[in-house]
N, C-alpha and C positions, 0 to 999 in steps of 0.2 A: 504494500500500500504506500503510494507515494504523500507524502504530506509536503505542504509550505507554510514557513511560517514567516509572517509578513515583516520586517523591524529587526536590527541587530542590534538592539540595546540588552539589558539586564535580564527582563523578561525572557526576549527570544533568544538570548543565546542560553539560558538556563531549560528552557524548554527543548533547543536542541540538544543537549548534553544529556538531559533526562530520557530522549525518545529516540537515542544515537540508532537503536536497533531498528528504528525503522527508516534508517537512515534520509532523514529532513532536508531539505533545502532552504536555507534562510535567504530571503531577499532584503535587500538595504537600499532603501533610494540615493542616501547617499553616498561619499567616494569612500570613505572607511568607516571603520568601527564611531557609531554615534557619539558614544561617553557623555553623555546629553546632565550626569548629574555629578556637579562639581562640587556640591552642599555637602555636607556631614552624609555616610555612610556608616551605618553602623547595624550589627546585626542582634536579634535576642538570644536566636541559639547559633551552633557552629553544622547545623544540620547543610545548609545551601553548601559550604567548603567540605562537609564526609559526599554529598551526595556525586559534588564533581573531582574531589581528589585536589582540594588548595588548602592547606592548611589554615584557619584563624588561628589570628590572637586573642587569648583571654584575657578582658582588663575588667579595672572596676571605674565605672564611666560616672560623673559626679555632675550633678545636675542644680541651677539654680536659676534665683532673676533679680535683677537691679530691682528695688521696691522705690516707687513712684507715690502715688496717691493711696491709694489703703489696697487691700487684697481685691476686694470687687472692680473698684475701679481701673486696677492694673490687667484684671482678667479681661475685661471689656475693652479695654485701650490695646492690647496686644493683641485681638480679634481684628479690629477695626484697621490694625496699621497694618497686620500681613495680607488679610483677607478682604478687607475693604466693609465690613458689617459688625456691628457689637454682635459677640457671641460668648457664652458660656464652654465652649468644648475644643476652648484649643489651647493651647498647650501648658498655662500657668493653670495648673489645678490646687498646686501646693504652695506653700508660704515658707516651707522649711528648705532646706539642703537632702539634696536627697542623693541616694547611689543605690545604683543598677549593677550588676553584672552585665556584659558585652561580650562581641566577639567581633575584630576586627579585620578585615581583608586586608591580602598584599595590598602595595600600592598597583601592582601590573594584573590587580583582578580584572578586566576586562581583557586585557589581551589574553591571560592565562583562560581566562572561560570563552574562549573564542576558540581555540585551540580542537584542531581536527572538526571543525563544524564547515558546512560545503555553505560560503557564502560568495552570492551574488550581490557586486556593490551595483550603485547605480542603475537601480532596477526597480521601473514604480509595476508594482502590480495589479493586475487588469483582474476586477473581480468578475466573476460572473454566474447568472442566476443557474440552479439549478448544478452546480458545479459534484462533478460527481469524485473528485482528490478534495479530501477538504483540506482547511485553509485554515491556521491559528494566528489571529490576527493580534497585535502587540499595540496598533494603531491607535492614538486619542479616540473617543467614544465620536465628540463632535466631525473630527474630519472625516472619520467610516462614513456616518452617517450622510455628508455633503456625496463621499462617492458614491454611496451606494443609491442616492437620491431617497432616502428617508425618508415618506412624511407621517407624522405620528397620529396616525388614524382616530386614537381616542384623546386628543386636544389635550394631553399633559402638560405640565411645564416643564419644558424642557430648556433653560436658560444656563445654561452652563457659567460657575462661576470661577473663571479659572483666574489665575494670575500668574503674571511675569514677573522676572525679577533679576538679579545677578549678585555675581559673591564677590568679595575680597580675600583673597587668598596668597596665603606667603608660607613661607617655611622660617621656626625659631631655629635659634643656637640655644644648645642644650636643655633639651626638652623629650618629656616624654609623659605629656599627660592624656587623659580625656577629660573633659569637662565641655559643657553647656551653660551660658547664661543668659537667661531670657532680658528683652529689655524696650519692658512695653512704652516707657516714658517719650514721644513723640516728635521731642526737642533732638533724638538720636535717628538717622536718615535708616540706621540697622536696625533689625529685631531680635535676628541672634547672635551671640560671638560663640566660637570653641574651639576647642584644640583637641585634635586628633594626633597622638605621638607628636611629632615637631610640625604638624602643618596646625597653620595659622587661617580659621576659617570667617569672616563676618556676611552676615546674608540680609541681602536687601530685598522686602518686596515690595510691589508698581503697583497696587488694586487699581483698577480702571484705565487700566494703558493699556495698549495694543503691543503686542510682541515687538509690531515695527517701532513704538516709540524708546522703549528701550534702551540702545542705543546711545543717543542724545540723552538721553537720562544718565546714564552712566558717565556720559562724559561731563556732566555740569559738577561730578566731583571730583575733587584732587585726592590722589592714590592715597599718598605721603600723609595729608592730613586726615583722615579717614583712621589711616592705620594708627597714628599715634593718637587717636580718641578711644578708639574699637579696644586695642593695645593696654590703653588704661586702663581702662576698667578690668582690666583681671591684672593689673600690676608687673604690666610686662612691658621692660622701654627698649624702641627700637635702636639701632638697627636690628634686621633682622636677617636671619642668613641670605636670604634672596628675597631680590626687590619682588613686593606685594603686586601684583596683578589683581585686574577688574573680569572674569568670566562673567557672560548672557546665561541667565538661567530659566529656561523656558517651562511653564508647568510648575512656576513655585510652588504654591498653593494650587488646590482644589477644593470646592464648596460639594456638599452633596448634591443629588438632584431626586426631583423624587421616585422615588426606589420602582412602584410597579412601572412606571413609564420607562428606568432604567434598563430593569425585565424585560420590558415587551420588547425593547429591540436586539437586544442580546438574544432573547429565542427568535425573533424573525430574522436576523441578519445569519443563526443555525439553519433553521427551516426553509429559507429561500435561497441562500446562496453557502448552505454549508462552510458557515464559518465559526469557529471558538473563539470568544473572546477571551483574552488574557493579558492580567496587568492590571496595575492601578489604575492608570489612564483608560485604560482598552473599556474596563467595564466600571469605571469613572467610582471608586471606593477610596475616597481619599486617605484611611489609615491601613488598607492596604500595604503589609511589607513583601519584601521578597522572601522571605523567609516561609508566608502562607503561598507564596506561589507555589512549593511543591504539593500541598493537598490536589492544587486545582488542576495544576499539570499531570498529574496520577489520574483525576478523573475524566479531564478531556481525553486521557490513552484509553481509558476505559470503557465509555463510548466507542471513540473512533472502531476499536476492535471487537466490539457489540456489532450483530447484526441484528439486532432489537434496536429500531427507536423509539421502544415504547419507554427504556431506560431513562431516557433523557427525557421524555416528559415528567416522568414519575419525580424527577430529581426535581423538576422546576415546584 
């Protein structure tokens, strides 16, 4: 059975590794490997590195947030700056210091997970209805939907609230931490700062920009000064080993959408044109890790090699 699967980011190349035995074709519209997420990468278990043979590191990852206004008002304030709406469920839940156990990727985890998977760069793929090789799509939910010509039959809301954004990123001299600090105060252009072993990460997000504006966004701030703000606040003074750079981070945030409308096209885009979604993006789950990609990947194999598709209704 031949399968494609559409995107060589994180997703698809984890699902080609997973499904090697049926030996996959990944298609990439663009010239190489995407690497599309230059933000903090961090894993909960070490399951994604036993399942493709990369080793993680075990660290203990320390988590906090500059306090601002009181606890509610910082939670609100940190909604509205990454995501562009007051919300209760992102990411300041706690007041305290807190620490996680982790597990870290090489820095060459994408090229290492790319490793023996048959990819075609520069290759937009042509869907088509009724397709009898199905097709795991790794794709944003929104732009499927634009190819496949979508329209949502029962009037949902379907307003995708996505956001753009980009990072500050450098590397310290002698360092070897993890830590997170949240930092809802609105006077700061960043939301988060961290440190991943010796990379230096601050992440900015755009609510209400357009990808394209981006860009000129990024350029209206200076590197240097950024970094010795960012830099403060965890009491770290530059220089730094290498000059900090500005990455485009596309997809910062995700808002949810509502969930049966979610559904309905995730089973029609299977049912008409034999396609799985797969990915955060793909079936638009904002807390979504990679780490649950292997449930889903196991069960879109399980289908696939079903000649029942009464299974996959049963699932929905």
């Amino acid at each position: 059975m031949a399968i494609t699967i559409v995107g060589a980011g994180m997703a698809g190349l984890l699902a080609a590794r997973m499904l090697a035995n049926h030996k996959p074709r990944v298609v990439e519209g663009q010239e190489g490997l995407p690497n599309n997420h230059s933000a903090v990468l961090r894993f909960r278990t070490r399951a994604v590195g036993d399942i493709v043979g990369i080793p993680f590191k075990q660290v203990t990852m320390v988590k906090g947030y500059l306090p601002w206004q009181n606890p509610i008002a910082d939670t609100l304030a940190y909604a509205k700056k990454t995501v562009g709406t007051y919300r209760s469920d992102r990411s300041i839940t706690s007041t305290s210091l807190e620490s996680f156990l982790r597990y870290i990727a090489p820095e060459d985890f994408i090229n290492s997970l790319s490793e023996g998977v048959n990819i075609s760069f520069r290759h937009f793929h042509q869907f088509k209805s009724n397709n009898s090789e199905p097709v795991i799509s790794t794709i944003p939910m929104p732009q499927l939907m634009r190819m496949l010509g979508y329209k949502d039959v029962e009037n949902k809301d379907m307003e995708f609230g996505e956001v753009h954004g980009f990072n500050l990123i450098g590397s310290l001299h002698e360092a070897d931490a993890y830590v997170s600090l949240y930092v809802p105060n609105p006077e700061y252009a960043f939301n988060r700062i961290s440190i991943t072993g010796n990379r230096f990460i601050a992440e900015y997000s755009c609510p209400g920009k357009r990808f394209t504006d981006i860009p000129d966004l990024m350029n209206n701030f200076v590197v240097l000064n950024e970094t010795k703000r960012a830099a403060s606040l965890l009491g770290i003074e530059p220089p730094f080993a290498s000059f900090p750079v500005f990455k485009i981070q596309r997809y910062a945030k995700i808002q949810p959408i509502d969930d049966d409308a979610r559904k309905h096209f995730i089973a029609w885009a299977t049912d008409k044109f034999n396609i799985y979604s797969l990915g955060r993006f793909a079936t638009w789950r904002p807390g979504l890790l990679l780490d649950d990609l292997i449930k889903d990947i196991r069960l879109i194999e399980r289908w696939l090699t079903s000649k029942n598709k009464y299974e996959v209704k049963a699932h929905r």
